[in-house]
C-alpha positions as CSV (number, residue, x, y, z in Angstrom):
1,X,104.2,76.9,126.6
2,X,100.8,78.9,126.4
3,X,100.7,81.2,123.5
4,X,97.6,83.8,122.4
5,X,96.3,83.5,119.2
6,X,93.5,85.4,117.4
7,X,91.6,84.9,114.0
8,X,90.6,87.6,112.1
9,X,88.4,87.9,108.9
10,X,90.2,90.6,107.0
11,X,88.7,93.2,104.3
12,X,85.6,92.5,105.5
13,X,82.5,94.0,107.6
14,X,81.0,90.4,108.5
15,X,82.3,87.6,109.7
16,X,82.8,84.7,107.6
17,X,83.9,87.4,105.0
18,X,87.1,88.6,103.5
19,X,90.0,86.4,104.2
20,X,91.2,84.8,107.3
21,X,94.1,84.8,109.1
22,X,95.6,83.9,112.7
23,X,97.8,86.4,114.5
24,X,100.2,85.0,117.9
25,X,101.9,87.6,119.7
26,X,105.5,86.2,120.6
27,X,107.9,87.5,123.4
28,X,111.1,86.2,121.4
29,X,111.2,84.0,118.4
30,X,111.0,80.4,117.9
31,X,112.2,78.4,115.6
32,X,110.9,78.5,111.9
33,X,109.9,74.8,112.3
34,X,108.1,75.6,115.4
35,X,106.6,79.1,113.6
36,X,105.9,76.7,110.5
37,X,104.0,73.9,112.2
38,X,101.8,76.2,114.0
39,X,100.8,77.7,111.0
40,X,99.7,74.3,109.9
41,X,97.8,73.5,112.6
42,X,95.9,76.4,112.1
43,X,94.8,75.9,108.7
44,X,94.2,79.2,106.9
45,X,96.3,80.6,104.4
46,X,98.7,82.6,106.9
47,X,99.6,82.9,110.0
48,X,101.2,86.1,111.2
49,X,103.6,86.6,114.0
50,X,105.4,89.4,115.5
51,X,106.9,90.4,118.8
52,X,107.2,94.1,119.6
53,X,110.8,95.7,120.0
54,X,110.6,99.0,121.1
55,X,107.9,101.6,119.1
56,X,108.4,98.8,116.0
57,X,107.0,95.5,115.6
58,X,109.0,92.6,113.9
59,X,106.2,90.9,111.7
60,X,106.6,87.4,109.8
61,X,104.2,85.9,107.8
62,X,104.1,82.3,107.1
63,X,101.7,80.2,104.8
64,X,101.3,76.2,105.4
65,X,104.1,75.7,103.3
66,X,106.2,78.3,103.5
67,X,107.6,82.3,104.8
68,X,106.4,85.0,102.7
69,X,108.0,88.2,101.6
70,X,104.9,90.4,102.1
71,X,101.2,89.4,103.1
72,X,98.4,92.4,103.3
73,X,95.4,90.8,104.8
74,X,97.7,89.0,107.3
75,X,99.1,92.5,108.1
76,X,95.7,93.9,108.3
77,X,94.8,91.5,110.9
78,X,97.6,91.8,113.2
79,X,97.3,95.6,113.3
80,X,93.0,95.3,114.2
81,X,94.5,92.7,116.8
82,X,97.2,95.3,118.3
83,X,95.1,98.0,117.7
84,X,91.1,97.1,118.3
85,X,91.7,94.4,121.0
86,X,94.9,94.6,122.4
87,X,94.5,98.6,123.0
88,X,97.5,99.6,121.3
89,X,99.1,102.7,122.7
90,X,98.9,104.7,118.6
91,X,96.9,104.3,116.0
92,X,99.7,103.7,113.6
93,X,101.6,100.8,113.6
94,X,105.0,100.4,112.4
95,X,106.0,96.8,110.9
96,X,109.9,95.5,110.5
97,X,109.3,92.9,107.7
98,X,111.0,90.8,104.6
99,X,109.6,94.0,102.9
100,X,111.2,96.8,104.6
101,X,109.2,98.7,107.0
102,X,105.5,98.8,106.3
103,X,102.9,101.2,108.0
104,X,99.2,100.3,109.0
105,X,97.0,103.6,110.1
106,X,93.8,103.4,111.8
107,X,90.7,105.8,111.3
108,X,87.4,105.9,110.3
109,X,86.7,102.5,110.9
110,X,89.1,101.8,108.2
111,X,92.6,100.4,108.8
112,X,95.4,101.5,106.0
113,X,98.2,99.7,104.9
114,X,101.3,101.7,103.5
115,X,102.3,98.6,100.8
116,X,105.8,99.5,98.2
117,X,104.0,100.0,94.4
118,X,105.3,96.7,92.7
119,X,104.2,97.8,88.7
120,X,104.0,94.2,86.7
121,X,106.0,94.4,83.5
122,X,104.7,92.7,79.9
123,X,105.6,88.8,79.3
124,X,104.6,85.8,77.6
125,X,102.0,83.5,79.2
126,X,103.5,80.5,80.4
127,X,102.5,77.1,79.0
128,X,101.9,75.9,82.7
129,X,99.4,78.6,83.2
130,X,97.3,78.5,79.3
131,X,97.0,75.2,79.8
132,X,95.6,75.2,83.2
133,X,92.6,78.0,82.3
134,X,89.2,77.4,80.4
135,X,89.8,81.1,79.3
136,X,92.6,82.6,78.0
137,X,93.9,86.4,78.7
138,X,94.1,89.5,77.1
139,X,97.6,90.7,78.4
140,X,100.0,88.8,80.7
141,X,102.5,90.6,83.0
142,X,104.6,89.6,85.9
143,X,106.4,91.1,89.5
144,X,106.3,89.4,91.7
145,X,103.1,87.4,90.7
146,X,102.0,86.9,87.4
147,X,99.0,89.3,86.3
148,X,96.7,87.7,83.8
149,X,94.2,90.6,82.3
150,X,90.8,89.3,81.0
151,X,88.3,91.2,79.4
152,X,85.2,91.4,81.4
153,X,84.7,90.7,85.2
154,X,82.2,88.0,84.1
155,X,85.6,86.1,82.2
156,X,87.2,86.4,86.3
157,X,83.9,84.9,87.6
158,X,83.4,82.2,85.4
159,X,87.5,80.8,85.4
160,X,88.3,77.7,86.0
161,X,91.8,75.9,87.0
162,X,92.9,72.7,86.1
163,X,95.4,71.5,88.8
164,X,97.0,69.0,86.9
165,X,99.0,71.4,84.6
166,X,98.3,74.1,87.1
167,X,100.6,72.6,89.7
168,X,103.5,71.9,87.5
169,X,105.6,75.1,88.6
170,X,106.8,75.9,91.4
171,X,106.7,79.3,91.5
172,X,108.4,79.7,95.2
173,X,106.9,83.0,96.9
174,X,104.3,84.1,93.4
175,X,101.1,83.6,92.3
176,X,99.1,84.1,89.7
177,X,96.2,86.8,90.1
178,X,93.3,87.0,87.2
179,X,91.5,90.4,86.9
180,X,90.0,92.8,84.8
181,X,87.5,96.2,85.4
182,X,84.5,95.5,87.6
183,X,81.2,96.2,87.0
184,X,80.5,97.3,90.4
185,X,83.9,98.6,91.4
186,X,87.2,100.0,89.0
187,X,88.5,96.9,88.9
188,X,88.4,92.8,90.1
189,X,90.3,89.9,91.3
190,X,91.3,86.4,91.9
191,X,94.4,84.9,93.0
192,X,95.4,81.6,93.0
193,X,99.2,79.8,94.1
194,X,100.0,76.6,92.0
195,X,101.2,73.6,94.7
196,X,99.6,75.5,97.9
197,X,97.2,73.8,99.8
198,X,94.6,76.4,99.8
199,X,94.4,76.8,95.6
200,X,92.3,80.1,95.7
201,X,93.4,82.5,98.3
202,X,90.0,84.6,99.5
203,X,91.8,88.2,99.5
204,X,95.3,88.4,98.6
205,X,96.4,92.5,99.7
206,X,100.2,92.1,98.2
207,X,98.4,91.9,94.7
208,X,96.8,94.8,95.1
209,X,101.1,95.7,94.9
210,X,100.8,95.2,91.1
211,X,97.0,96.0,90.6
212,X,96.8,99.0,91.8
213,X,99.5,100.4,90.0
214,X,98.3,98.6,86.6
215,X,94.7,99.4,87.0
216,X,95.8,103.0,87.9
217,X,97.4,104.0,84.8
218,X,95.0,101.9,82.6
219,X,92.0,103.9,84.4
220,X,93.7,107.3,84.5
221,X,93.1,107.8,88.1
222,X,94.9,107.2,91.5
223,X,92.4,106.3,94.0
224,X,90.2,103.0,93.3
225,X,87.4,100.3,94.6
226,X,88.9,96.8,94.1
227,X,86.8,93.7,95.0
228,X,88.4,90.3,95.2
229,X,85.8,87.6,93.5
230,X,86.2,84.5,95.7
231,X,83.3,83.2,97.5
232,X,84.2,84.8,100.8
233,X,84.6,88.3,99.1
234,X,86.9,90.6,100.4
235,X,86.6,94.8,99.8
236,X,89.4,96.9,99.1
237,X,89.7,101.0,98.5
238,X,92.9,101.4,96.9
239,X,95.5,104.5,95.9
240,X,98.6,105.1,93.7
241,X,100.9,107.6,95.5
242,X,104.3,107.3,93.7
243,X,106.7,104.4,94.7
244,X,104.0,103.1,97.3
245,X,100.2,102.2,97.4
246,X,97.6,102.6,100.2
247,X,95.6,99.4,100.7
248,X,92.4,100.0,102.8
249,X,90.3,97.6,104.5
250,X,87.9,96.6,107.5
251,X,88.1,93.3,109.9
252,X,86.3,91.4,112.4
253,X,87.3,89.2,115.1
254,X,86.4,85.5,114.6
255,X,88.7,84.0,117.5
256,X,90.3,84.7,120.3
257,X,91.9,81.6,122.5
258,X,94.9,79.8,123.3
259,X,97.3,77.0,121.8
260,X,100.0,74.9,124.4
261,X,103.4,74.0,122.5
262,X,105.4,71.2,124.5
């Protein structure tokens, strides 16, 4: 069996950017172990599949290790690939997902992604997670990922994870993202998944679920510049509009090839 498959750098203008992420348009489904060991041949943080039914497209996202409910810059790469390569017949894409149906526009150069608003609630910091960091929050809150506020973007920069104590939980389909207000944008990032393979995902859009929403009512305003800090960097413009949040980004094409299942 011959199957497409594309890598794009997502939230980024240049390649080598913003985070990667396959994309291999299916006719009908295989098997989650076949789905599963492709993404692990691949080696990036996830692969995205979908195969089109009708004017929607059923989308699944799966990491090395395991499905996800929701993945943004996996998303954002399979709507450049529909819609920038493949010649997609709108510029709005409809997703059927884990997360109900999710909308990507394109315009501008910019593609959008219509995300649900996922607002962390207030909790203790977990023992796993203090003893894993060389610096200690400000304000911990949790959705579906744990949300660790630090005091200056300088604090994200400079953190530091100890796996030993780090890996300890398994915190099935969560992370734990570190931010705080940027110096050069409203607000900053990291986000890293205890027991993954890849520790430090580059740029992570289903936080942006729980930061924009934070970051929105700590700042007073609804629409927002986010930058993820990992080495690859990845740019985000960002809105609050009630239950949901707009999650906007650029890509590039890395790859485009073929991969032959027995």
């Amino acid at each position: 069996m011959k199957l497409d498959i594309y890598q794009i750098d997502a939230f980024t203008e240049t390649i080598f950017g913003g985070n990667p992420a396959c994309v291999v348009p299916l006719e009908k489904w295989l098997s989650d172990a076949v789905l599963l060991k492709i993404t692990q041949e691949n080696a990036v943080a996830e692969t995205a599949f979908y195969v089109i039914n009708g004017d929607k497209i059923h989308l699944r996202w799966f990491t090395p290790e395991i499905e996800m409910d929701l993945c943004g810059h996996a998303t954002l790469a399979t709507a450049h690939v529909l819609i920038s390569i493949l010649n997609y017949h709108n510029s709005q894409v409809v997703f059927q997902t884990l997360s109900g149906d999710l909308t990507v526009t394109f315009a501008n150069d910019l593609f959008t992604l219509d995300f649900p608003s996922r607002k962390p609630i207030a909790c203790e910091l977990p023992e796993f997670i203090s003893n894993s960091l060389n610096i200690l929050p400000i304000e911990t809150l949790k959705s579906r990922d744990y949300v660790l506020v630090f005091e200056r973007e300088l604090d994200i920069k400079n953190l530091k994870i100890d796996r030993q104590n780090f890996d300890k939980v398994n915190l099935q389909t969560g992370g734990v993202i570190m931010t705080s207000k940027g110096d050069n944008s409203d607000f900053v990032s990291r986000f890293f998944t205890p027991q993954a393979s890849i520790l430090e995902d580059p740029v992570t859009g289903s936080a942006h679920c729980s930061l924009i929403p934070y970051w929105s009512e700590k700042l007073n305003k609804t629409s927002l510049s986010a930058i993820q800090l990992s080495d690859r960097k990845g740019f985000l413009s960002c809105e609050q509009k009630g239950d949901r949040v707009l999650i906007s980004g650029k890509a590039k094409t890395y790859l485009i090839g073929s991969i032959f299942i027995e």
